[in-house]
C-alpha angles and dihedrals in degrees: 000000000000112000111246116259114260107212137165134210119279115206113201092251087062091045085060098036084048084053100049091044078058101052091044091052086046092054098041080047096052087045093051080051094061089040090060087240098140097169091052101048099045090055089045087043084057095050088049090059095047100050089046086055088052091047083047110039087042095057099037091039110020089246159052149226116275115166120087102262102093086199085077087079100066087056103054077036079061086060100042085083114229094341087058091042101055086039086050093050082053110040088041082076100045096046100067079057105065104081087049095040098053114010102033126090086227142104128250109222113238089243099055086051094052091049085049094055090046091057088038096057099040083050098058095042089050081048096049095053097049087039085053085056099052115095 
């Protein structure tokens, strides 16, 4: 049986504060790319895409995921209509990267980094649009 979704309340002023954490992870993320600091970018690509879920599912939901399965998300994404969606397409595939981007020995390719920016950065504008039409 699937464990129900902690969440907490999300006022309009965090939708917006979510969605500029997101930019600037996106951006940092984006930066680390350039530097050939795969490991890096892809954590800060993660953070990017969660933030951007909590933007998203705050302003299309009132709220966002608490607990500390960040697969919880998806599901309460599921229930943001078309914006979640799209984030939940996106953060589906980071996701999987964050034990082996940040707690892992190994290398990220520099393939799998640059998909991760990509997702990153369509994340926090998607975030930043929705975030631009809360009030």
């Amino acid at each position: 049986m699937a464990r129900p979704i902690r969440t907490r309340p999300v006022t309009a002023a965090q939708v917006r504060a979510y969605a500029a954490k997101a930019q600037e992870y996106a951006d940092a993320a984006a930066s680390e790319l350039e530097s050939n600091r795969y490991i890096a970018a892809t954590s800060l690509a993660i953070h990017a895409g969660i933030n951007s879920a909590d933007a998203v599912c705050g302003a299309r939901v009132g709220q966002r995921a608490a607990g500390e399965d960040h697969d919880q998300v998806l599901a309460l994404l599921r229930q943001a209509g078309p914006d979640g969606a799209s984030i939940e397409k996106d953060l589906r595939r980071l996701l999987p990267l964050k034990t082996r981007a940040q707690y892992e020995p190994d290398d990220v390719a520099p393939g799998v980094a640059t998909k991760a920016v990509e997702r990153a950065k369509r994340c926090a504008a998607l975030a930043h649009t929705v975030a631009a039409s809360t009030r």
